[in-house]
N, C-alpha and C positions, 0 to 999 in steps of 0.2 A: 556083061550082065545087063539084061535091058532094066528100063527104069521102073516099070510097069506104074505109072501115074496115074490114081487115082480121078475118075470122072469132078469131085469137089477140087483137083486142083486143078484143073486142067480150066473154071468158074472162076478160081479168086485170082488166076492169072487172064482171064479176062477182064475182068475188074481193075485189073494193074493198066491194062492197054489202055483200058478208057479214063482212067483217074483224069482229074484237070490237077488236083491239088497236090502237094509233096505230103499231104496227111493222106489222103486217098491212096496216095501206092505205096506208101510205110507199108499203112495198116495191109493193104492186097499182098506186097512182097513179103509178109510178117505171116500173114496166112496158110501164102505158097511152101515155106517154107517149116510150116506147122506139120501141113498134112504130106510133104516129099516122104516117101518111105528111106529110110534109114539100112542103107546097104552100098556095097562098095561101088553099085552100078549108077547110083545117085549122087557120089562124092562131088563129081566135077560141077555139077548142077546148083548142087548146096553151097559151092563155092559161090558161085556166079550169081546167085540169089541174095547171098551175103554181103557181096560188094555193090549190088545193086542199093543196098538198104546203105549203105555206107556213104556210094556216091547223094543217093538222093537227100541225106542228113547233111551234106556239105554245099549241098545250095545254097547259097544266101539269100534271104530274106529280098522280096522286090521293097524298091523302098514304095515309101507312102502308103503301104500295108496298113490294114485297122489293127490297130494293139486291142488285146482280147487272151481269152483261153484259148487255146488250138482243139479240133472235132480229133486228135486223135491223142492218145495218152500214153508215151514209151511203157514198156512193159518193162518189173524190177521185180525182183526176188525170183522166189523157186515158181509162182505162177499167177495168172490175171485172174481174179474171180468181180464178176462185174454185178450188181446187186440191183435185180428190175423189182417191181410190183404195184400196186396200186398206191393212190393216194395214200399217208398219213398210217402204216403198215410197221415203223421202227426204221426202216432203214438205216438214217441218218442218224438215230441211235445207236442203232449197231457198230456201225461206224467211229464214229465217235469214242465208243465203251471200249472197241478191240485194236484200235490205232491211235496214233498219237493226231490224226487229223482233226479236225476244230469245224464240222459241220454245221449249219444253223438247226438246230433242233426246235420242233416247236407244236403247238397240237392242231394246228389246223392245218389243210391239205397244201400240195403243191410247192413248199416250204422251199426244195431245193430247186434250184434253176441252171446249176453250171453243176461240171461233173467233179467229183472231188475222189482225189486217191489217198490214201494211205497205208500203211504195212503194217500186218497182223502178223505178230510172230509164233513162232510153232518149232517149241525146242529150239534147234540151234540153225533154223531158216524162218525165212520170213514169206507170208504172200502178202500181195497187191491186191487190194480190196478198190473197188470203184462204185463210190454211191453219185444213181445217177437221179433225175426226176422223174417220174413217177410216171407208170402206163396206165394210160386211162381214156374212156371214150370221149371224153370232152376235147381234149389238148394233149396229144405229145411232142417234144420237140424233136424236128425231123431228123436231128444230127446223134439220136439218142439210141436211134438201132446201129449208125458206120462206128460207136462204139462196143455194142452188145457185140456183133460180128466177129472181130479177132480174137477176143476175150477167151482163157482158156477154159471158166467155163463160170456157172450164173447161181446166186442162190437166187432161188424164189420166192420174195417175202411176202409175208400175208398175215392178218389178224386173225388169233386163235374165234373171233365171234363173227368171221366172216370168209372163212379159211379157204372154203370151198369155192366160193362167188369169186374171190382172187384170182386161186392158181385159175379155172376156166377163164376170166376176162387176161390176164397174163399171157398165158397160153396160146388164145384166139388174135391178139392182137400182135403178136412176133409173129405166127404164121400168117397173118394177113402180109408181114412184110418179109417174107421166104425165110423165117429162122423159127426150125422147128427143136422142142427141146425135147430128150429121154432121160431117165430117169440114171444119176450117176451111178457108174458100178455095172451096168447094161451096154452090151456091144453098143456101136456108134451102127445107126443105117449104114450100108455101103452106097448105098448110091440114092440121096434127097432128091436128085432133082436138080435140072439146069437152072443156076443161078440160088440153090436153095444153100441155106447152111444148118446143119446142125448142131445144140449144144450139149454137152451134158450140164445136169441140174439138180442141187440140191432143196426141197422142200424146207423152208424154214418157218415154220409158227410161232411168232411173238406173240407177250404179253400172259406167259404161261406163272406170271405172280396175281395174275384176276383169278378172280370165284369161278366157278363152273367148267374152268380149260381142261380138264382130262374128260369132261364126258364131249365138250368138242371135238377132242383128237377122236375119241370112239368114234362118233357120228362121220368124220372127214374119213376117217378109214373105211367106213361102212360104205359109204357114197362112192369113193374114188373108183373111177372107172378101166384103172392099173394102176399099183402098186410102184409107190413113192418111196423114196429113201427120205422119210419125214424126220426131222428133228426140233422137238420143242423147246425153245430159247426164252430167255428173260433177260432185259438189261436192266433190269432194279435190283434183281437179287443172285443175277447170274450163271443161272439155271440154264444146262445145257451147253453152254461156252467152250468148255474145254472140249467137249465130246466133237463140236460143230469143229475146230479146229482139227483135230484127228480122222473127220471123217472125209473132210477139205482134202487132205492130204492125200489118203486114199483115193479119192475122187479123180483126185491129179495126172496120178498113174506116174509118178516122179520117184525119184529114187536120189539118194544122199551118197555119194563117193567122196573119200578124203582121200589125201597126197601125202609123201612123204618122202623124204630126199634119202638116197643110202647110209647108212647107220645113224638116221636119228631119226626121233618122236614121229608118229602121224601128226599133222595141223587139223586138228580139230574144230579148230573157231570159225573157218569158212567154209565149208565144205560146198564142191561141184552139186550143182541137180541137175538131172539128165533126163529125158523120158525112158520111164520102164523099160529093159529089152535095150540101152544102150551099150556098145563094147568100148572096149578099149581105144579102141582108135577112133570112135568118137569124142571118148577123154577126151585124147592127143588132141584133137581139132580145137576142142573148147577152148582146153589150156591155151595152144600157139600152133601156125601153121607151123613152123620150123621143129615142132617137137613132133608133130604129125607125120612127116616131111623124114625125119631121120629116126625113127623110132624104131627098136629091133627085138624087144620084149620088156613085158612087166612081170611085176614079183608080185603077190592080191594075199592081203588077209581079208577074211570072212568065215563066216558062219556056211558054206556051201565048198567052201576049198582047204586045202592046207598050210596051213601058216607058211608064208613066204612060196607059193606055188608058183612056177614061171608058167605064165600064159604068153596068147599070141594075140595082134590085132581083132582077132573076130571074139575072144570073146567075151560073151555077155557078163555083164554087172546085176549086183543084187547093191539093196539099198543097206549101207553101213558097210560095205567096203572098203579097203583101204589100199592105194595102186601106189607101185615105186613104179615108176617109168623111166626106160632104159635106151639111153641114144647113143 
């Protein structure tokens, strides 16, 4: 089965060749590895990209290296959402309100300087939120887009009394640096452009606890020159939080599969994520190559099959599934 590889991988594996840094080919082999198409013709590939990422995390450190933060940020949970926008926007609030991270918060501009993660939980997974420093035409730090890049995808923050001014100055300064966003829930481009990236994106509008904010959303809707998945947030009184988390989700295109061993309980407390359109034998891979390796069917409860249904390798997973795997 050929691989049929996408023209954007065919860029973040150029970007691998040329890396100097072992941050630089993480993040490009982490890319490669995003956009591979997911089918049996690819398996050997996804292998070998894998242990790519593996061997380059066992390098050791040259000595007399600058002790510092590292320009790239391992990826944890069910997915990376990386948080751009202008000066003094919430971010680092947001952050703060929906993780256990400890940002410097404060009301005058440019406030963060180094990138900070933390995990935003969402029922019974978690995303990686990344507040970075702020895009703006004065100053951005140039190591702030090799993050935006791998990220699996961006809210766009903005002030509800400037909302507009935002997303366009956001917008125009990632495309100045080939990372162009669409709007999440909208096909991805199939083909940006050599050396371009695209992300998907959600519109966020802070400070929706001020006077005036719903006839801003009207006015930002009216203006918008294509239709945004906007969602209006507040971290004083919390407004929109829960909804912004569900729609993350969505956004994701991920999907939640739990395991179970023969004749007991599903594990519920950890559950697999996979991207959307994962099979079975993708499972197998996650789980362990050996259970991949000698796998000869699964038994799937869900909402789309029959309780204890035996499937085969190929097929596809729905989110809230539950897989016995059989070696």
């Amino acid at each position: 089965m050929p691989a049929n590889l996408p023209p954007t991988y065919h860029e973040a594996e150029a970007r691998y060749r040329s890396a100097k840094t072992p941050e630089e080919k993480i993040a490009a082999l982490e890319e490669m590895l995003r956009l591979i198409p997911k089918h049996k013709g690819t398996e050997k590939l996804q292998g070998e990209i894998k242990a790519r990422i593996a061997k380059v995390k066992r390098q050791p450190k040259k000595k007399g290296a600058t002790r510092g933060f590292s320009h790239h940020i391992p990826k944890e949970g069910a997915g990376q959402i990386a948080l751009v926008g202008p000066p003094n926007v919430g971010k680092s609030a947001l952050v703060a309100r929906l993780t256990h991270a400890e940002p410097e918060v404060a009301d005058y501009p440019f406030t963060t300087r180094e990138p900070l993660p933390g995990m935003m939980p969402f029922e019974d997974i978690a995303f990686q939120l990344i507040d970075l420093p702020p895009l703006s035409d004065e100053y951005v730090e140039p190591w702030v887009y090799d993050l935006i890049r791998p990220a699996d995808m961006l809210w766009i923050v903005v002030e509800s009394s400037n909302s507009l001014d935002g997303l366009e100055q956001t917008t125009r300064l990632l495309a100045d640096k080939k990372i162009d966003l669409f709007p999440a829930g909208e096909p991805s481009p199939e083909d940006p452009g050599f050396g371009r990236a695209c992300k998907a994106a959600l519109l966020l509008v802070t400070g929706q606890d001020k006077p005036g904010t719903s006839e801003n959303l009207q006015i930002l809707g009216e203006l918008l020159d294509r239709p945004w998945p906007t969602l209006p947030v507040s971290v004083v009184d919390g407004q929109g939080l829960d909804e912004l988390a569900r729609r993350s989700f969505e956004a994701l295109e991920v999907i939640r599969v739990y395991t179970k061993q023969p004749g007991k309980p599903a594990d519920r407390d950890k559950p697999f994520t996979l991207p959307r359109g994962s099979t079975i034998a993708e499972l197998s891979r996650t789980i362990h190559k050996d259970v991949a390796e000698n796998l000869k069917f699964a038994r799937i409860w869900g909402e789309h099959v029959f309780d204890g249904q035996t499937v085969q390798r190929e097929h596809a997973l729905e989110d809230g599934d539950v897989v016995e795997l059989h070696t």
